[in-house]
TORVOTI-260674 format. One record per residue (C-alpha): residue number from 1; x, y, z. Coordinates in steps of 0.1 Angstrom, whole numbers, plus 5000, padded with zeros to 4 digits. Last residue first. Layout:
BEGIN
+-----+------+-------+------+
! num ! east ! north !   up !
+-----+------+-------+------+
! NUM !    X !     Y !    Z !
...
+-----+------+-------+------+
# end
This chain:
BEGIN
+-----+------+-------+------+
! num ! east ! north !   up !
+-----+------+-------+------+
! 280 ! 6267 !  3276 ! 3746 !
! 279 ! 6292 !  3305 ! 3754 !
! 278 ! 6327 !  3296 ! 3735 !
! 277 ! 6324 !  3324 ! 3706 !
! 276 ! 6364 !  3328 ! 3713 !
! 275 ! 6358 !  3367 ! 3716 !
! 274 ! 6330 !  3358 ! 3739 !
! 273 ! 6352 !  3338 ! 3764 !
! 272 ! 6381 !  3364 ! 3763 !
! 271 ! 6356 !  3392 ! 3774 !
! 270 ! 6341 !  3372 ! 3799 !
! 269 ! 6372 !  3360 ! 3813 !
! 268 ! 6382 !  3394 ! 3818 !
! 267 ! 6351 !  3407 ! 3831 !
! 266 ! 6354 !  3373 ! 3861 !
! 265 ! 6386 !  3388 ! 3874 !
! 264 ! 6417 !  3371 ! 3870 !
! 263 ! 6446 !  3362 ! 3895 !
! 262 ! 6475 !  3343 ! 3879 !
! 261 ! 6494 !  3314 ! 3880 !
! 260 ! 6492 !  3295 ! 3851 !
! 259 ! 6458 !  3281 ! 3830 !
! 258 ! 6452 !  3250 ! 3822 !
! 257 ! 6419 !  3245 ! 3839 !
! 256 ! 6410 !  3284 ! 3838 !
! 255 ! 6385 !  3277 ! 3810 !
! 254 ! 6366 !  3247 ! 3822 !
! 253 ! 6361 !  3262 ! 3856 !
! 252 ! 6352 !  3294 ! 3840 !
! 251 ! 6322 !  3278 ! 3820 !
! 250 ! 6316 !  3254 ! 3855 !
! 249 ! 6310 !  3293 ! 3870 !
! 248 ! 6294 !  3303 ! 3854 !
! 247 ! 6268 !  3274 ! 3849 !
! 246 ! 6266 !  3277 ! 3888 !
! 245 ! 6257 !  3316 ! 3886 !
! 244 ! 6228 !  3305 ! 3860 !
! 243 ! 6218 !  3278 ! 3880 !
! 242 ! 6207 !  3302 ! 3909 !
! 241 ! 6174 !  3305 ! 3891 !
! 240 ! 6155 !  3341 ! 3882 !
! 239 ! 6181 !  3365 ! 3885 !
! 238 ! 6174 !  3398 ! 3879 !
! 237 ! 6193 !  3420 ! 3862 !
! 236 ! 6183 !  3458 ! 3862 !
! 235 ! 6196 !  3492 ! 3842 !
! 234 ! 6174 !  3524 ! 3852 !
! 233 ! 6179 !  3551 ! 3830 !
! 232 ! 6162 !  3589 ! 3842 !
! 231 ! 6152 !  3619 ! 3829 !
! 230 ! 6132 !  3654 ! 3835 !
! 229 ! 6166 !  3664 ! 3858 !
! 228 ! 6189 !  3636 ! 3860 !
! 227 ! 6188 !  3600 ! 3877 !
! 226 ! 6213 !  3573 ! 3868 !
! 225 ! 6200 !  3543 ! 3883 !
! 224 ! 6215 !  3506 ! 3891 !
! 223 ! 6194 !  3479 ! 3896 !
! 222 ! 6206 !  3445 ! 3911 !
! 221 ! 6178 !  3419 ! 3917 !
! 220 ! 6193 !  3383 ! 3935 !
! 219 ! 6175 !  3353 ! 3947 !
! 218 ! 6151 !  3366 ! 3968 !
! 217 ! 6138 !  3338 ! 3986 !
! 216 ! 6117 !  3362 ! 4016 !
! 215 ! 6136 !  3398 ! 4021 !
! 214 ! 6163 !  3418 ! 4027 !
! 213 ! 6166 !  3453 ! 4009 !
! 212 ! 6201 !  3473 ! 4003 !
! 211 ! 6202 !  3508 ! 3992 !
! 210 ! 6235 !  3524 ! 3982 !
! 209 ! 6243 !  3560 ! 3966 !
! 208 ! 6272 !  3565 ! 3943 !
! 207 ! 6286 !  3601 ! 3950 !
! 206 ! 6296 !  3625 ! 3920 !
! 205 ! 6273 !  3654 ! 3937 !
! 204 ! 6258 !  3657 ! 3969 !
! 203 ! 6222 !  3651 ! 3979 !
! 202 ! 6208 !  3679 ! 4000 !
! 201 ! 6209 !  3675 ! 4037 !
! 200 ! 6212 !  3644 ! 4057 !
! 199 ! 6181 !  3648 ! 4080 !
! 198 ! 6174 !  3617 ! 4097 !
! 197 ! 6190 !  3587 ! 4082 !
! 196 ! 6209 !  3576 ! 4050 !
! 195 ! 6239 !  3549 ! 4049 !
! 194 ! 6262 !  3532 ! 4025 !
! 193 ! 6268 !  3565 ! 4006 !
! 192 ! 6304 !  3562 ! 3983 !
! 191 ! 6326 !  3591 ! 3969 !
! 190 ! 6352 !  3580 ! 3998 !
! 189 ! 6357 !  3543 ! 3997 !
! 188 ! 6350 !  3541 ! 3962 !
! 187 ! 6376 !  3570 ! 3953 !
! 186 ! 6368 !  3584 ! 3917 !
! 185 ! 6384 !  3582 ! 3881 !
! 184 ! 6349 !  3581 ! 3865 !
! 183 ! 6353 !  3546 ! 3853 !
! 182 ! 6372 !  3535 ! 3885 !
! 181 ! 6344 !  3548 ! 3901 !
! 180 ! 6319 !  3534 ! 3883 !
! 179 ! 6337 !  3495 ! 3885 !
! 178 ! 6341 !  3501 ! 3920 !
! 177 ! 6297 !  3505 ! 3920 !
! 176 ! 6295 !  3473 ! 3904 !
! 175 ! 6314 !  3456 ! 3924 !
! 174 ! 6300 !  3468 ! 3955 !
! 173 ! 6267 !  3454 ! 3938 !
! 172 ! 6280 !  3421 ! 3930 !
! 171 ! 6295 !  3417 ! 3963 !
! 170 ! 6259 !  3424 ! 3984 !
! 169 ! 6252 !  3449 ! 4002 !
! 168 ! 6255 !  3441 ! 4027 !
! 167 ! 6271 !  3401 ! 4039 !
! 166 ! 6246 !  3375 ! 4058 !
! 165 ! 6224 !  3365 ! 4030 !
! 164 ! 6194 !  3344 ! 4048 !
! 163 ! 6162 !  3367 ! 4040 !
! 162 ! 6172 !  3370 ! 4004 !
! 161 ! 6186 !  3392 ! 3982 !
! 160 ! 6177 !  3430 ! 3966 !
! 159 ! 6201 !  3456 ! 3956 !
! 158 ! 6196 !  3489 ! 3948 !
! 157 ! 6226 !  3511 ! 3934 !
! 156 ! 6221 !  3550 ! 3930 !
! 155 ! 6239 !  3571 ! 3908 !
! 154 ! 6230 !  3608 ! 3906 !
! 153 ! 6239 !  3624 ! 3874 !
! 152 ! 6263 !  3650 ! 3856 !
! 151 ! 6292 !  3636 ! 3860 !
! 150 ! 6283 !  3603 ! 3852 !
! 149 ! 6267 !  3610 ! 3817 !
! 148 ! 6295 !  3595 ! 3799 !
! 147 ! 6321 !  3572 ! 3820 !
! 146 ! 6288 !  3562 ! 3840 !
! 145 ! 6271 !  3544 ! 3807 !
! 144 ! 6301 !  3527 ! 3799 !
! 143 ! 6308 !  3518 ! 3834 !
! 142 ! 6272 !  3503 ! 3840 !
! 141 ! 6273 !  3487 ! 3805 !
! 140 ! 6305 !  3468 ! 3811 !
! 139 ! 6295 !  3453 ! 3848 !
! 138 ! 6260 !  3449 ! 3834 !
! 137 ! 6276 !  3425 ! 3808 !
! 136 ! 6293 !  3405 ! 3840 !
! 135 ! 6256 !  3404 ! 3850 !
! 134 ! 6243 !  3391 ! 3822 !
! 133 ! 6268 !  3360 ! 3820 !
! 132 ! 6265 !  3351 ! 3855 !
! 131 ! 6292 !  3343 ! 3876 !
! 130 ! 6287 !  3370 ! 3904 !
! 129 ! 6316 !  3377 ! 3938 !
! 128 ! 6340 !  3371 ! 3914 !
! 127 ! 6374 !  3354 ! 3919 !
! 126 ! 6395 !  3335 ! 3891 !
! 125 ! 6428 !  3319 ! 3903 !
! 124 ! 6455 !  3308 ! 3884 !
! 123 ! 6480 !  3287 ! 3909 !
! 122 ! 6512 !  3301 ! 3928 !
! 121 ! 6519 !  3339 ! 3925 !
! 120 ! 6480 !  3339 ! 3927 !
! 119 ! 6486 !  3328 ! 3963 !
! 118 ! 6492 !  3368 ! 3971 !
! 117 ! 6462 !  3379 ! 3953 !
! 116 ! 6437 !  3355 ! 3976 !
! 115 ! 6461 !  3361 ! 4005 !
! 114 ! 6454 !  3402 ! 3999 !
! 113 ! 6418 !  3397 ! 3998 !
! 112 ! 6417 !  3378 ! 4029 !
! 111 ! 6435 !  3411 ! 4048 !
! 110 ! 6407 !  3433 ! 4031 !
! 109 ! 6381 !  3414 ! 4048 !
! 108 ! 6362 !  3387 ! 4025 !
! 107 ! 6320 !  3392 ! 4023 !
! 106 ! 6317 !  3372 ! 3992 !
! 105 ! 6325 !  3338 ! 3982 !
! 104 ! 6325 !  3328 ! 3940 !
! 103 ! 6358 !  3316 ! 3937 !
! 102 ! 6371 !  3295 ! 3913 !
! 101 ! 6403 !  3275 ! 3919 !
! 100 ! 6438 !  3261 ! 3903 !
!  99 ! 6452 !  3232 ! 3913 !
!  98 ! 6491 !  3232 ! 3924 !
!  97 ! 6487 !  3205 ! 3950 !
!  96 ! 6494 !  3228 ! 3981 !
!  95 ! 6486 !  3258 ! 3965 !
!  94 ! 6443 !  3243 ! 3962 !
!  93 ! 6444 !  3232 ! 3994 !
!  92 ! 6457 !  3266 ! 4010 !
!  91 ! 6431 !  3282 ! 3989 !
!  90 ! 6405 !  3259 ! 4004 !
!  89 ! 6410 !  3274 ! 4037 !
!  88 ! 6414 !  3304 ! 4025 !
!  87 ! 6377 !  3296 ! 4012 !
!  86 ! 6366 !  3283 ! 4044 !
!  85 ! 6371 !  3311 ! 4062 !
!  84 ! 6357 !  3341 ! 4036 !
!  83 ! 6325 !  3315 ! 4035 !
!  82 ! 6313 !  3294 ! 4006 !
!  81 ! 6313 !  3291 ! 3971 !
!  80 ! 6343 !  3275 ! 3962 !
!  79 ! 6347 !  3251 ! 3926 !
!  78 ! 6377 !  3237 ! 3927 !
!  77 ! 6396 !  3227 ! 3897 !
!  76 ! 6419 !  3204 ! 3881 !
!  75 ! 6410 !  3172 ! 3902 !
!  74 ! 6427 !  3134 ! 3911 !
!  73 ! 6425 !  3139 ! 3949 !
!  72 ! 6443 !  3143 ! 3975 !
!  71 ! 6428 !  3130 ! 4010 !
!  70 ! 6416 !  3140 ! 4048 !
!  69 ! 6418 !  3177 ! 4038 !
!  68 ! 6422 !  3199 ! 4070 !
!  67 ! 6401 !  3226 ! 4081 !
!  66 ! 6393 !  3208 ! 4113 !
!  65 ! 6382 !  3173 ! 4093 !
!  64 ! 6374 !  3182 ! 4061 !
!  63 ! 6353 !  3158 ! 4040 !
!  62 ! 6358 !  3146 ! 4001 !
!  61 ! 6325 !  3131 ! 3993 !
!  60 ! 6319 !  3106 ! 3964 !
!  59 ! 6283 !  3108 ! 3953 !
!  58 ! 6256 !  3081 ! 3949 !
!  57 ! 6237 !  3092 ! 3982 !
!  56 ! 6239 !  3127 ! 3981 !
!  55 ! 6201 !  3140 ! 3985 !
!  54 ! 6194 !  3111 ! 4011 !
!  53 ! 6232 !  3109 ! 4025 !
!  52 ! 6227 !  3151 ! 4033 !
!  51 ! 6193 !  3145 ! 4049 !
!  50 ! 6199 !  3118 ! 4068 !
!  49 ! 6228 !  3140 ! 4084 !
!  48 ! 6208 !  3173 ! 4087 !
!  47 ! 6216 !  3184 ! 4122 !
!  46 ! 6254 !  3179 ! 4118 !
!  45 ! 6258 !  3193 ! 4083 !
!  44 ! 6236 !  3225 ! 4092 !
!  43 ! 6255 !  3232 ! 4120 !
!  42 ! 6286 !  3229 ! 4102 !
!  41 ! 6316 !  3209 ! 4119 !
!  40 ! 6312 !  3185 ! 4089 !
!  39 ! 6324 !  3214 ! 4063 !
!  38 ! 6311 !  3195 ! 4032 !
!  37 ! 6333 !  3193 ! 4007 !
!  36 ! 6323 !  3179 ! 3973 !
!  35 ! 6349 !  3152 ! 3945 !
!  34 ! 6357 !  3141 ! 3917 !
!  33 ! 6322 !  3159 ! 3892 !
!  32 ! 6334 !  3152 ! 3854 !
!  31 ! 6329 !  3187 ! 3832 !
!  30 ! 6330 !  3188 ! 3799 !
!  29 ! 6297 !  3170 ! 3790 !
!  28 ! 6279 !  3190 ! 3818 !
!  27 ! 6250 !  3175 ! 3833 !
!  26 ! 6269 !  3165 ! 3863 !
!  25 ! 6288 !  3197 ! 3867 !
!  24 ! 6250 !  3213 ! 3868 !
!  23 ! 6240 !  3186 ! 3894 !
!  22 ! 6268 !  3195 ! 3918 !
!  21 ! 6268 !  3236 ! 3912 !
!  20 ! 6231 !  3230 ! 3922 !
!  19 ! 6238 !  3217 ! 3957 !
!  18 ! 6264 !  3235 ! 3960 !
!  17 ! 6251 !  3269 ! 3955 !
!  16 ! 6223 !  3269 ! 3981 !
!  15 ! 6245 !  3250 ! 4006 !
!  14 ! 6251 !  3212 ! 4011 !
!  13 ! 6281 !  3208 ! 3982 !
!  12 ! 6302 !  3238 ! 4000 !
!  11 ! 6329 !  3231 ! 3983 !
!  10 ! 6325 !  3215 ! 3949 !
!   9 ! 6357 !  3196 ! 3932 !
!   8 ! 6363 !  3194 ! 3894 !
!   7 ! 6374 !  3172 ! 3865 !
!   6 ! 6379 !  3192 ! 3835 !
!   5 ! 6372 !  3163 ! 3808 !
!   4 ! 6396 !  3157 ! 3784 !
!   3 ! 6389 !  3170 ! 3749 !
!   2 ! 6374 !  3144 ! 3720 !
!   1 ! 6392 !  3145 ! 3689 !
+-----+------+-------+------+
# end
């Protein structure tokens, strides 16, 4: 018997991620593409019309008009990777017609994270700032590894992206380095180095270190080092095409589309998803 296909909206559909979140959803025999946002007070959308109808042409846009919707649609999911704005924006969209949402924006304030938990009393939401497969395994190894030798070593996080990212570091690797401490029963916002200049004196114990580097088309590198006397392990994921985090992410879409309220984080559908042997 042949399942219903999730049918899902892309936000964002003229950025990096939208553009290939829109052909992956097309490719997809589970997924049926409804509608894509596009912000049309952008910069981007209003220099780049012919551009946008060019690469678009055959697909049904959903607009917004000052942050509003212009029309419901028929969908089970949307798909946001955009800004902290636009995303609450979205969230407001999703409550409002009981449609659950993926969310794979970074850079949110503290206050933004409290209205993404707080509308999860109203629609299941899954939020990760990476939708990758490998690097939701990092996540696990990373605390594994730390919950063992972390007292003991230095742990350093290096992250690389590209010229345009906005947000440092990136979400992934905060992520990564909450997952330590939580592992190692520490304080991120305490036991954490963002910063390093002039003469800082020695290095101090169960502290994660962060280095951030900018540069060129980048997609993504995340390596994360535990460093000992005479040894070291180095654990890196590199991403290599975006299409991975939008094949996530269409995975989760499928997965959360009958789910009830709830907030989820992308290791918890991980871990459900490969006990069910669903990965293709």
């Amino acid at each position: 018997m042949n399942q219903e296909k999730t049918k899902i909206i892309i936000s964002g559909a003229f950025g990096r991620m939208g553009k290939i979140l829109i052909k992956e959803t097309i490719k997809n025999q589970e997924t049926s593409l409804i509608g894509a946002i596009i912000n049309e007070n952008s910069k981007k959308a209003k220099e780049q019309q012919s551009e946008i109808k060019k690469d678009f042409l055959n697909y049904f846009f959903l607009k917004i008009l000052k942050n509003n919707h212009e029309r419901n649609l028929l969908y089970d999911v949307l798909i946001d990777f955009t800004t902290p704005q636009n995303t609450i924006n979205n969230l407001k969209y999703c409550i409002k017609n009981q449609k659950n949402i993926i969310i794979g924006t970074t850079g949110f304030n503290e206050q933004q994270l409290k209205t993404i938990k707080s509308a999860a009393k109203n629609i299941a939401i899954l939020f990760s700032p990476n939708f990758s497969i490998g690097i939701n395994l990092l996540y696990n190894i990373t605390k594994y590894i730390a919950s063992i030798i972390g007292k003991y070593v230095d742990i350093e996080i290096i992250e690389y992206h590209h010229r345009n990212k906005v947000d440092a570091p990136s979400g992934t690797a905060l992520q990564i380095g909450k997952n330590i401490s939580e592992s190692m029963g520490w304080n991120f916002n305490k036991d954490t180095i963002f910063q390093r200049y002039g003469i800082v004196g020695p290095r101090k114990k169960n502290k994660i270190g962060y280095s951030v580097v900018r540069g060129g088309d980048i997609i993504g590198e995340h390596k994360i080092l535990f460093a000992d006397l005479g040894e070291q392990i180095e654990i890196i994921h590199k991403a290599t095409n975006r299409s991975a985090f939008a094949r996530g992410a269409i995975k989760a879409a499928i997965w959360i589309k009958n789910k009830k309220m709830d907030y989820l984080i992308c290791q918890t559908y991980l871990k459900i998803f490969l006990l069910l042997k669903k990965i293709k």
